[in-house]
C-alpha positions as MATLAB code, in Angstrom:
seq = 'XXXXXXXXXXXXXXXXXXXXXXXXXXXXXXXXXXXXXXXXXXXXXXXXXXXXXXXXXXXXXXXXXXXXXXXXXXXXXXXXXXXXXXXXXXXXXXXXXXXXXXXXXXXXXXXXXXXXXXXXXXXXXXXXXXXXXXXXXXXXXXXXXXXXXXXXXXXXXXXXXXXXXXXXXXXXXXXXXXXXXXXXXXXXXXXXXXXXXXXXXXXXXXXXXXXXXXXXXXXXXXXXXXXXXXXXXXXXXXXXXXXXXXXXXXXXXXXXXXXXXXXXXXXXXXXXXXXXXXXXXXXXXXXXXXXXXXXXXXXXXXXXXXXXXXXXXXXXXXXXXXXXXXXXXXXXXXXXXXXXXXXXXXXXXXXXXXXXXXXXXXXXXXXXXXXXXXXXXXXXXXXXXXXXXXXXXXXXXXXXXXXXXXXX';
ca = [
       0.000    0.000    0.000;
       0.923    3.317   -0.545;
       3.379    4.921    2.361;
       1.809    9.153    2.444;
       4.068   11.912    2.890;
       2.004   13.561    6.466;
       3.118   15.875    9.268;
       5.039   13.828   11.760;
       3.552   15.266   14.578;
       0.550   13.186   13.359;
       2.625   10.020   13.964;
       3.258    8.292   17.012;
       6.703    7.222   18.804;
       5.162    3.516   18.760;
       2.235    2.840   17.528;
       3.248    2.540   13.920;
       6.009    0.049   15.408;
       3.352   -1.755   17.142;
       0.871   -1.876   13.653;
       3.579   -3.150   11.545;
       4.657   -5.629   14.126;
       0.687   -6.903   14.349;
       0.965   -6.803   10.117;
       3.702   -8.733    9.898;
       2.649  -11.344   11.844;
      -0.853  -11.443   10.601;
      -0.324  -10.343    6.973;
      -3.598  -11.428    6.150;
      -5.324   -9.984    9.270;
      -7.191  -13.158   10.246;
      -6.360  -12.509   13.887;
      -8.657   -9.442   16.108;
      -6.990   -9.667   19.420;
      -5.971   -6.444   20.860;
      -2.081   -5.768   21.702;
      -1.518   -5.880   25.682;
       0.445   -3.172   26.903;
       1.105   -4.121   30.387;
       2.533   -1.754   32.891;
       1.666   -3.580   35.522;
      -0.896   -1.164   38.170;
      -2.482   -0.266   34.464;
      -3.212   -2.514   31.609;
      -4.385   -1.123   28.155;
      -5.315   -3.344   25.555;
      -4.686   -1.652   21.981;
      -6.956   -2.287   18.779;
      -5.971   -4.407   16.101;
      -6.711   -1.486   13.782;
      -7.534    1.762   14.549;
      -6.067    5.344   13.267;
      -5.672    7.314    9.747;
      -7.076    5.144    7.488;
      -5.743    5.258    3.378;
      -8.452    8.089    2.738;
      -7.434    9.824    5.349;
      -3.572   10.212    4.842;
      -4.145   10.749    1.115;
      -6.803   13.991    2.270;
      -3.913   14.736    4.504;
      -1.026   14.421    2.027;
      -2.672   16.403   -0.861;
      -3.655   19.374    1.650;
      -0.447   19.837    2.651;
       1.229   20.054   -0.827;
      -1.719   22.252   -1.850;
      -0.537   24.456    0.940;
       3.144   24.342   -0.154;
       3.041   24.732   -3.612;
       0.157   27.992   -3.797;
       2.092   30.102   -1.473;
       0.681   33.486   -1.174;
      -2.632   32.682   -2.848;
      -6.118   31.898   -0.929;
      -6.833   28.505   -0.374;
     -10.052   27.186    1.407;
     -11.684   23.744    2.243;
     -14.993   23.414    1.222;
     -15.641   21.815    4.599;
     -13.974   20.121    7.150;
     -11.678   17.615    5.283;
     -11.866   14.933    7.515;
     -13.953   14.805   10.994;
     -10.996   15.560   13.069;
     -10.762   19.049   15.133;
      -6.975   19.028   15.517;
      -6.553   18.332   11.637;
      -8.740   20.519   10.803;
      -7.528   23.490   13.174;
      -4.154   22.773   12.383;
      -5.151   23.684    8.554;
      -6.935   27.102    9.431;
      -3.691   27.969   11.321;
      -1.844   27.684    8.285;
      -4.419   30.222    6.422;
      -6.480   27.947    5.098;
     -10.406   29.140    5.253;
     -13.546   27.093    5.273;
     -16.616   27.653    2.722;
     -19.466   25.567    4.356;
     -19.530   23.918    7.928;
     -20.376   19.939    7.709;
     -24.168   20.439    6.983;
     -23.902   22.122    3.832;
     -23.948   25.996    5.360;
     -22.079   28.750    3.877;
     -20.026   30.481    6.489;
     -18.473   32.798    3.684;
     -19.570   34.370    1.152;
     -19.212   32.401   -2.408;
     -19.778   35.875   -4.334;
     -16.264   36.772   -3.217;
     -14.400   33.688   -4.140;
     -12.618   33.975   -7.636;
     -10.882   31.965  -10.193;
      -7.852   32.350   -8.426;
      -8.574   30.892   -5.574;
      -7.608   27.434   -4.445;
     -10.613   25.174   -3.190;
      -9.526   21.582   -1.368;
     -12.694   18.719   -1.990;
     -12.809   16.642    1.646;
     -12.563   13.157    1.995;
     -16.069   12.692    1.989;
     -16.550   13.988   -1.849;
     -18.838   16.676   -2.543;
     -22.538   16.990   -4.664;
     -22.225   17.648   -8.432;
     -24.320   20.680   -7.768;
     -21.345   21.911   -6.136;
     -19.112   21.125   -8.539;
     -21.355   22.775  -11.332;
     -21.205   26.430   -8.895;
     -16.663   26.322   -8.781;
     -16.584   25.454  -12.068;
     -18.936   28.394  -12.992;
     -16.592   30.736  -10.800;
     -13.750   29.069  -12.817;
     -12.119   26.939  -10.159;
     -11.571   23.545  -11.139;
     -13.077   21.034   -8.168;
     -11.372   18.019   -9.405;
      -7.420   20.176   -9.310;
      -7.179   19.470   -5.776;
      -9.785   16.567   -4.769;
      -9.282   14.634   -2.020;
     -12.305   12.348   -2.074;
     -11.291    8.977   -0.698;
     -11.119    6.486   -3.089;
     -13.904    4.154   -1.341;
     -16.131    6.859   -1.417;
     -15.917    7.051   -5.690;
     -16.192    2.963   -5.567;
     -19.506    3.705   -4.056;
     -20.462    6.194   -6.541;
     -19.225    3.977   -9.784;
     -21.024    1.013   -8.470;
     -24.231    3.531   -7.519;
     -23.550    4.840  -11.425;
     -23.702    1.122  -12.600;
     -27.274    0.553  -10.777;
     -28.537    3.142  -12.010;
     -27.645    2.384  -16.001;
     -29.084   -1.403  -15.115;
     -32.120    0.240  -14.227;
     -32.086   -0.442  -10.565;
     -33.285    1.934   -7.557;
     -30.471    2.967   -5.464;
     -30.841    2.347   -1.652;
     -28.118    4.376    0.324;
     -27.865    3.256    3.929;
     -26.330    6.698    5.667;
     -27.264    9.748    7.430;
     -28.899   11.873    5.366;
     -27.313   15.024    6.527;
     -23.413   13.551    6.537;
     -21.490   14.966    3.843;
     -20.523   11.611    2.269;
     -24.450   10.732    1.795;
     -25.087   13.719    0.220;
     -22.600   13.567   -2.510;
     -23.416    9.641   -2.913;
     -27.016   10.618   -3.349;
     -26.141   13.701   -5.534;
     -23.915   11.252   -7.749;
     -26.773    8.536   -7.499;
     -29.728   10.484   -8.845;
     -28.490   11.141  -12.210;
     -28.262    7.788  -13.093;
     -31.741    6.451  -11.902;
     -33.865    6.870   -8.452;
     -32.292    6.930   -5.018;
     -33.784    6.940   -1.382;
     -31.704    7.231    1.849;
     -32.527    4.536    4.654;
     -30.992    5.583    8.115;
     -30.863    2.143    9.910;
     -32.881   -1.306   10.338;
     -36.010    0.442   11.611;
     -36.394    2.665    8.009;
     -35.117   -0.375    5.883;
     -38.051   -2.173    7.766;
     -40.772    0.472    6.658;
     -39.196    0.419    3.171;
     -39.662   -2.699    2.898;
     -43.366   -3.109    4.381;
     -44.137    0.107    1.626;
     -42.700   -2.328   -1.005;
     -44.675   -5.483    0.000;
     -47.843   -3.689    0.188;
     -48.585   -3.607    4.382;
     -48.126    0.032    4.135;
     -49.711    2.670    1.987;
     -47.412    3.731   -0.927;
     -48.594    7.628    0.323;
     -46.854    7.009    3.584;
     -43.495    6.235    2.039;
     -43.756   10.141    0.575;
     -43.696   11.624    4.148;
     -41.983    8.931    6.104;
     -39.115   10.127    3.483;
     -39.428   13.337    3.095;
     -36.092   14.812    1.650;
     -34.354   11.937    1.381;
     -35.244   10.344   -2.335;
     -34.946   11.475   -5.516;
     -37.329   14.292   -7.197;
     -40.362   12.332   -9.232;
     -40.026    9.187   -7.455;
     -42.844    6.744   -8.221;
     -43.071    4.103   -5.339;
     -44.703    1.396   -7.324;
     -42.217    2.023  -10.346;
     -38.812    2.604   -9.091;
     -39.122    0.587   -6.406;
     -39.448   -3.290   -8.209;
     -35.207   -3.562   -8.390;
     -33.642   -2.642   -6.341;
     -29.938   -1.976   -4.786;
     -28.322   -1.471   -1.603;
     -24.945    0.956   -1.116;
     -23.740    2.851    1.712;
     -21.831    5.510    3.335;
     -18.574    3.824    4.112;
     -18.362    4.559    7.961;
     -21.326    3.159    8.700;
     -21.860   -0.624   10.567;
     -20.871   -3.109    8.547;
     -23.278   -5.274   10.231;
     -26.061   -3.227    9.561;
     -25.214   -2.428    5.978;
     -25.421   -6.372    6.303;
     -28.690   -6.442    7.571;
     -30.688   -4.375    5.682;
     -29.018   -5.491    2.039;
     -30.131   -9.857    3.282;
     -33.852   -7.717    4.435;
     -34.410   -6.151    1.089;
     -33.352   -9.745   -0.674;
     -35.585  -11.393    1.228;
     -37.800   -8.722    0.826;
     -38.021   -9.271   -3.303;
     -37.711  -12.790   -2.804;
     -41.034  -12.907   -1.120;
     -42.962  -10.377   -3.587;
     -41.645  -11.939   -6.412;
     -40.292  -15.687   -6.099;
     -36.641  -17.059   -5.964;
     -37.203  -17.491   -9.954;
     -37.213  -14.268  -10.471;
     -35.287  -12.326   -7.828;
     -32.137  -11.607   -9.587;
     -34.400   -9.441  -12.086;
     -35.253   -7.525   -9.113;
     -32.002   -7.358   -6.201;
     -28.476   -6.929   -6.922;
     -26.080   -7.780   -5.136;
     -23.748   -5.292   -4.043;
     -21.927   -6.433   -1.072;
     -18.635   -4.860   -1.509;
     -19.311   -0.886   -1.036;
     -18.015   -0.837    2.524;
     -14.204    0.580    3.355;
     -11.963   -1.782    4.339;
     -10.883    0.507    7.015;
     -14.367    0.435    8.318;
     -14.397   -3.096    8.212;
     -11.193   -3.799    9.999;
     -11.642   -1.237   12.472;
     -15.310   -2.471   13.164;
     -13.536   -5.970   13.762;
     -10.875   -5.182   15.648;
     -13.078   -3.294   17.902;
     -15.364   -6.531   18.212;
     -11.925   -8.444   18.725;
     -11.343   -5.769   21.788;
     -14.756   -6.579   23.254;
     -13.376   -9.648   24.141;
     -11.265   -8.988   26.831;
     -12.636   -8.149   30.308;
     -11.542   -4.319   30.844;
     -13.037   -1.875   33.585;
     -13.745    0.821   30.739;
     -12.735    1.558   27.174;
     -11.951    5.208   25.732;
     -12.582    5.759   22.049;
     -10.659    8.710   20.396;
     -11.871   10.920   17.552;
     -13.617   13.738   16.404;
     -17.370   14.390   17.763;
     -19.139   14.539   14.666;
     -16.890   11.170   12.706;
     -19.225    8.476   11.533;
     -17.001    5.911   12.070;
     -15.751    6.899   15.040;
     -19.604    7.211   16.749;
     -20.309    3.523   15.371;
     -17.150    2.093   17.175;
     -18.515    3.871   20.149;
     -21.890    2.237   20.425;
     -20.499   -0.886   19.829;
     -17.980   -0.936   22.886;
     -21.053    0.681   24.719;
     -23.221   -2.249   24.783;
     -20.312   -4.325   26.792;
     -19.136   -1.740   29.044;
     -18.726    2.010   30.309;
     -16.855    3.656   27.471;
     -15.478    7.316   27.598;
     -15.269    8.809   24.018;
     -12.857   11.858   23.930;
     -11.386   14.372   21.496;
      -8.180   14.222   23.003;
      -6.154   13.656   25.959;
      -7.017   17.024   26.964;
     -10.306   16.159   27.820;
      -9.041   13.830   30.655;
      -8.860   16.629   33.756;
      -7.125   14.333   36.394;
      -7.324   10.771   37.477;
     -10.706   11.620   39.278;
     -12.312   13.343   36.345;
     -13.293   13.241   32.734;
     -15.111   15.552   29.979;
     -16.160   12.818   27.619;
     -19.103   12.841   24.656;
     -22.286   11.316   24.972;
     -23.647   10.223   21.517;
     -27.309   10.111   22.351;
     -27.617   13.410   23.824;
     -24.654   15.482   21.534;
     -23.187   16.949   23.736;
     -19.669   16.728   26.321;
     -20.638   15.549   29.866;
     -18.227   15.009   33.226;
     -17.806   11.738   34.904;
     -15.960   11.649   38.244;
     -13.934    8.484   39.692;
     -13.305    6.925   36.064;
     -10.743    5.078   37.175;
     -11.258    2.462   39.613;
      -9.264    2.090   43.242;
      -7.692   -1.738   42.656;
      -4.411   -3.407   42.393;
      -4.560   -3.456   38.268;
      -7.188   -1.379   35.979;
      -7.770   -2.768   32.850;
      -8.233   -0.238   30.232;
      -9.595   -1.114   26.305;
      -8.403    1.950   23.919;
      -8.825    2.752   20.095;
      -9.752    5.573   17.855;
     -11.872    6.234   14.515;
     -10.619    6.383   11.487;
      -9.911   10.467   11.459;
      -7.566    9.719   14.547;
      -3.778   10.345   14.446;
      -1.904    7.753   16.558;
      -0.068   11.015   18.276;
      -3.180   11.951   19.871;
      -4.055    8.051   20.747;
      -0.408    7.940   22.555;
      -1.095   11.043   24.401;
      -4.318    9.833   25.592;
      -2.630    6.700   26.740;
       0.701    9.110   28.397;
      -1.316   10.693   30.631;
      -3.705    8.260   31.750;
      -0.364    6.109   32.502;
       0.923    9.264   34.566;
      -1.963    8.310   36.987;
      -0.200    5.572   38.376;
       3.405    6.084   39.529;
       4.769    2.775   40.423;
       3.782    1.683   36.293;
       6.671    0.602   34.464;
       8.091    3.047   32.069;
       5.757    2.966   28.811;
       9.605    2.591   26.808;
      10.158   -0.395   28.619;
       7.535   -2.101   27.738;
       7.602   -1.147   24.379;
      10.887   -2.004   23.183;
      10.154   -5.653   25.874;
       6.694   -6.091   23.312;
       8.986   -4.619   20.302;
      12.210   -7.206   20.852;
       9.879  -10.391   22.192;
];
């Protein structure tokens, strides 16, 4: 795989050392099992995978030599390039200026952008309506794109349903940047509709077997398919992509519902007229990371912290996951963690930053479970892990143990 050219403050003293060791003993990454980092008073137990995924480093990589190489002229991001706040502040430090926040508002004025400007894509890819309004200013979109390739295997297999004649189901958030471009790039090719989770697929689904009125499907969802959709037309074959960060499992679910789905309204003979199969639209980051945190889940810990930005998909999936086993802390960075007694951590369901008290248990060893989304650098994962092992002076020194894990 490509090696990217990235800050090195992005990169940690070990982790890398740690990933490569895991890769080249499990080249072909059969094996989930966390890496044990024992210190003895403190254990952590380290994801399989976690951290900048390909997309990421390549968004990184091509932002940077943007930066270099138009010295003196203005250069913006048409939103946040990846869902990271230290990435992303570390860009507007270095003069670069944002044109929309992450739900498609302008924050500056478009009227006073010109040709000459420079304009970075994000990772997540961007709506052709977009596209359409630089080029008409005269700024190429595609000059300095940094849309993750995953994201365009989404849209070319999206482009292929559509030319076969097939309604596009996205499962994503409607709002997310990523699902609006793939819907954007979906519609031109045939009829799309976005399904959130297992609990829209299901009412899909009912609407296309009959036990729900076809009107319902029309407000049920409202702004999420495409203009002149015809419920009895467009939606007799049918098939399923997705925004890359989201479950795997779920993606999972709701592609085997909607088979069975046509199978039932129109007979095994006759389903492959009706559902393709499109099982191969999720990022293999996603999927590893998803994994490995499944692989964590395994080990008995007394809490977990998950690292990333607020607002990253793929971060907030990883999150519920480790929350159905046990308490899990999901922070921004290491500054969130105030002392040993207290933490400022995110809570998912109610969106906003909340403090917990007495995190850490009182006993002889505290087991600790500790990853990161996708958007993550590994610098800010081994500063998390620093200062929680500051907490507990008689630990052996975190080199120690490394080069011991590094040598053995």
């Amino acid at each position: 795989m490509k090696k990217f050219e990235i800050p090195p403050y992005y990169r940690s003293s070990f982790i890398t050392q740690i990933k490569n060791l895991r890769k080249d003993f499990d080249p072909k990454k059969k094996d989930f099992s966390p890496t044990v980092l024992d210190f003895g008073s403190v254990r952590f137990y380290l994801a399989r995978h976690f951290g900048f995924c390909y997309g990421v480093e390549n968004a990184i990589e091509i932002a940077y030599k943007t930066i270099e190489e138009n010295k003196g002229k203005r250069i913006f991001l048409l939103s946040e390039m990846i869902h990271n706040p230290g990435v992303n502040n570390d860009l507007i430090n270095l003069g670069v200026k944002f044109l929309m926040d992450t739900n498609g508002n302008e924050i500056f004025d478009w009227s006073n952008l010109t040709s000459e400007d420079i304009v970075i894509i994000p990772a997540f890819g961007t709506t052709l309506e977009i596209e359409h309004r630089l080029n008409k200013i005269g700024i190429n979109p595609y000059r300095y794109n940094t849309t993750c390739p995953f994201v365009e295997k989404v849209w070319n297999r999206s482009e292929i349903l559509g030319k076969q004649n097939y309604t596009i189901i996205i499962h994503g958030k409607h709002y997310h940047e990523e699902t609006r471009a793939t819907f954007s790039h979906s519609i031109v090719n045939g009829p799309a509709v976005i399904v959130r989770n297992i609990q829209e697929a299901k009412v899909l689904s009912d609407i296309i077997l009959g036990t729900i009125d076809d009107r319902f499907f029309y407000t049920y969802f409202e702004g999420k398919y495409s203009p002149g959709f015809d419920v009895k037309k467009d939606l007799s074959r049918i098939g399923v992509v997705n925004q890359t960060t989201m479950l795997a499992s779920e993606t999972q679910e709701i592609a085997d519902l909607f088979r069975e789905t046509m199978l039932k309204k129109y007979g095994e003979e006759n389903l492959k007229y009706h559902f393709a199969d499109t099982r191969d639209t999720l990022c293999y980051a996603t999927y590893d990371n998803q994994q490995a945190t499944y692989g964590l889940l395994q080990t008995k810990a007394d809490f977990a912290i998950v690292v990333g930005g607020y607002n990253s998909s793929n971060t907030s999936h990883i999150v519920e996951l480790c929350s159905e086993k046990l308490q899990t802390y999901f922070i921004s960075s290491e500054e969130k963690i105030i002392s040993r007694d207290t933490i400022l951590h995110y809570d998912i369901h109610k969106k906003a930053e909340t403090i917990s008290h007495n995190f850490i248990p009182e006993k002889e060893t505290v087991d600790i479970i500790l990853t990161s989304g996708a958007s993550c650098p590994d610098a800010v994962v081994e500063a998390v892990l620093r200062k929680i092992h500051s907490f507990f002076p008689n630990a052996k020194e975190i080199e120690e143990v490394i080069n011991n894990l590094l040598e053995n």
